[in-house]
Backbone as JSON, one array per atom type, in Angstrom:
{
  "sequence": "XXXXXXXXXXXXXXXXXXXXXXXXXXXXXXXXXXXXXXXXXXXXXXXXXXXXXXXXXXXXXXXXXXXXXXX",
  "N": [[0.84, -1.18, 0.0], [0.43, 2.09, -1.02], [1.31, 5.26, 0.47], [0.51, 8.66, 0.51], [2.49, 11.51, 0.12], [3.0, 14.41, 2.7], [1.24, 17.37, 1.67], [2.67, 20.08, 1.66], [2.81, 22.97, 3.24], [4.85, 24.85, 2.72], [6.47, 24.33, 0.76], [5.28, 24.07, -1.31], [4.09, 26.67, -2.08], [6.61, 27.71, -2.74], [6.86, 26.34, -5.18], [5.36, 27.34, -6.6], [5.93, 29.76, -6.71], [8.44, 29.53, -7.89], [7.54, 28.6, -10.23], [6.58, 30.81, -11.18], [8.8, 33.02, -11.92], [9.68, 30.79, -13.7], [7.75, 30.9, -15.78], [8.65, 33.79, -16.43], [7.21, 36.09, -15.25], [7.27, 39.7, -13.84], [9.16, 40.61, -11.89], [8.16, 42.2, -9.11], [5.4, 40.97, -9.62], [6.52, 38.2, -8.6], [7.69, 38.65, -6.18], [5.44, 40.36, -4.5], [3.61, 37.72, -4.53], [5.46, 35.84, -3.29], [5.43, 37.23, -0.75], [2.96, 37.78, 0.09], [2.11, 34.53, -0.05], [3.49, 33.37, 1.6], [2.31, 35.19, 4.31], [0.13, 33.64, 4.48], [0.6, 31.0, 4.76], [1.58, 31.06, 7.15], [-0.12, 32.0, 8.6], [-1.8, 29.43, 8.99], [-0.17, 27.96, 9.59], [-0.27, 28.85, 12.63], [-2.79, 27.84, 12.83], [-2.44, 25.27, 13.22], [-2.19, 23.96, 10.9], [-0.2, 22.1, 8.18], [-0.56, 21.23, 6.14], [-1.35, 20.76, 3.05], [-3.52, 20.11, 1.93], [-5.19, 19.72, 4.45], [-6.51, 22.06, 4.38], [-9.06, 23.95, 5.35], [-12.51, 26.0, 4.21], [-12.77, 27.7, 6.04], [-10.7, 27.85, 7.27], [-9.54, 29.33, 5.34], [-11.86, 31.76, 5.49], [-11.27, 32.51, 7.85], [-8.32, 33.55, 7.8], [-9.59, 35.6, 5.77], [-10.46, 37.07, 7.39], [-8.79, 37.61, 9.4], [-7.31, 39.56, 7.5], [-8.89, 41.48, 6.36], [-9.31, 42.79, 9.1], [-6.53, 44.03, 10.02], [-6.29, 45.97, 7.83]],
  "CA": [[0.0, 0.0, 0.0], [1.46, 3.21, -0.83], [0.6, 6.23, 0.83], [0.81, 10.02, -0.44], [3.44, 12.24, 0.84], [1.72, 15.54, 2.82], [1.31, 18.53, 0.54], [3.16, 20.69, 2.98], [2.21, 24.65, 2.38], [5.97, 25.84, 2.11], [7.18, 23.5, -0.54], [4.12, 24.06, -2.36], [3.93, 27.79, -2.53], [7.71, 27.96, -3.05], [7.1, 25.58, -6.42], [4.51, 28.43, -7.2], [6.94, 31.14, -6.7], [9.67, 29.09, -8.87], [6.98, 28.44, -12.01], [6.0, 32.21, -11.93], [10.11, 33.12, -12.14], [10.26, 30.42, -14.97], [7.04, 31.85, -16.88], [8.78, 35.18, -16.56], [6.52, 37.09, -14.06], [7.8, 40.33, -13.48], [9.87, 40.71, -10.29], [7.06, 42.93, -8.46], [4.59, 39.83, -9.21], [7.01, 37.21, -7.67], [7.55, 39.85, -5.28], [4.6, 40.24, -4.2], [3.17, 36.66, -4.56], [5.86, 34.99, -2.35], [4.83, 37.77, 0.82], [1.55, 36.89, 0.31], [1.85, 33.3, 0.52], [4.5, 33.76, 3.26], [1.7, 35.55, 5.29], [-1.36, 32.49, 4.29], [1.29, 29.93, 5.35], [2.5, 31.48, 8.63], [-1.42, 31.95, 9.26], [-1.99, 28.05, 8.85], [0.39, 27.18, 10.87], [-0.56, 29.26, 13.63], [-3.81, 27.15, 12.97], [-1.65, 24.16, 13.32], [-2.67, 23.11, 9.71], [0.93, 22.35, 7.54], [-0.81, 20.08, 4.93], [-2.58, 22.12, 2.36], [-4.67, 18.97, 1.97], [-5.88, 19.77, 5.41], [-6.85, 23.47, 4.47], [-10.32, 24.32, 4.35], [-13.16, 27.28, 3.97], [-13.19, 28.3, 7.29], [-9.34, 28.38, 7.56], [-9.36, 30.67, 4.51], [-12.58, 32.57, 5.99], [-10.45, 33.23, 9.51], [-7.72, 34.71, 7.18], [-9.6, 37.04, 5.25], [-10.94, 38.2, 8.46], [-7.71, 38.96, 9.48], [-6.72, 41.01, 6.71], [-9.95, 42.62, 6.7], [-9.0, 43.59, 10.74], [-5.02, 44.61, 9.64], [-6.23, 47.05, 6.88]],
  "C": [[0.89, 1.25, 0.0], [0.35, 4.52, -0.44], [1.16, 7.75, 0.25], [1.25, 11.05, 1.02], [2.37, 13.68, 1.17], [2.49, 16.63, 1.67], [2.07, 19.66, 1.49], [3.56, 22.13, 1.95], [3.42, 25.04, 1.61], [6.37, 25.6, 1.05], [6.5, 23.63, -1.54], [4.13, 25.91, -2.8], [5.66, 28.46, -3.15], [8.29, 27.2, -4.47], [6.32, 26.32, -7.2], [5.15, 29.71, -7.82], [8.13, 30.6, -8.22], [8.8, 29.37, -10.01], [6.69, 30.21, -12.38], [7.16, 32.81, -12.35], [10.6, 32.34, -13.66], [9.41, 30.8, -16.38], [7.61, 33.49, -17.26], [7.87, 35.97, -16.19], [7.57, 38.2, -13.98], [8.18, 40.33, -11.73], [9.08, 41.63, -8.73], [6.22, 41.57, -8.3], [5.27, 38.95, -8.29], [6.92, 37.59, -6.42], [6.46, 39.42, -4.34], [3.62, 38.77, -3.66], [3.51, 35.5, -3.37], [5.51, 35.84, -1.08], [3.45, 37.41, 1.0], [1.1, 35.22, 0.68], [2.47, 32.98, 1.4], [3.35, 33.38, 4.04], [0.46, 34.3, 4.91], [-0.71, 31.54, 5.4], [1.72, 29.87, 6.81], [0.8, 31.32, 9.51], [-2.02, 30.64, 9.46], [-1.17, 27.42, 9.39], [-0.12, 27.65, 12.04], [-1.97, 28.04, 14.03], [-3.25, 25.58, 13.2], [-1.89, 22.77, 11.97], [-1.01, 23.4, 8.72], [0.27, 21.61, 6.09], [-2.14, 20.84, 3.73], [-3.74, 21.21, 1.93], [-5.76, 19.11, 2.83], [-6.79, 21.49, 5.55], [-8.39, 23.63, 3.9], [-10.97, 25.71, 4.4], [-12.61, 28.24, 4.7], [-11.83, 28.87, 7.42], [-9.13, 29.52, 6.34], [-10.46, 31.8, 4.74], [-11.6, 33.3, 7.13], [-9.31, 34.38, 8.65], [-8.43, 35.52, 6.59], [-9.97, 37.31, 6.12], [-9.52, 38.71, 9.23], [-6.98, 39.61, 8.77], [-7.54, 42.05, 6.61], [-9.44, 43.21, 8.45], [-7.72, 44.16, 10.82], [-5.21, 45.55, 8.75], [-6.91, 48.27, 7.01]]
}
């Protein structure tokens, strides 16, 4: 039986960051793209969720409420 390796946020948004660098994204988008998923990822851990498998509504509801309460 084989089982599936976790999707684990950093590795995943940092293979996001690479493809937008190899499409040629301007350096503002990457920029931009990797602080943003920085701040998702840092917020999902706090939730003690690392497995983006394990990420659902609610955990992306709680964040936009705290960017809505930071802006």
């Amino acid at each position: 039986m084989r089982t599936r390796a976790a999707a684990d946020l950093t590795t995943l948004a940092a293979t996001y960051v690479d493809d937008l660098r190899s499409r040629r994204y301007s350096s503002s988008s990457i920029e931009k793209a990797h602080f943003e998923l920085d701040r998702l990822c840092h917020h999902l851990r706090e939730q003690r969720t690392t497995d983006a498998r394990a990420v659902t509504e609610s955990h992306l509801a709680a964040y936009a409420r705290t960017l809505a309460a930071h802006t």
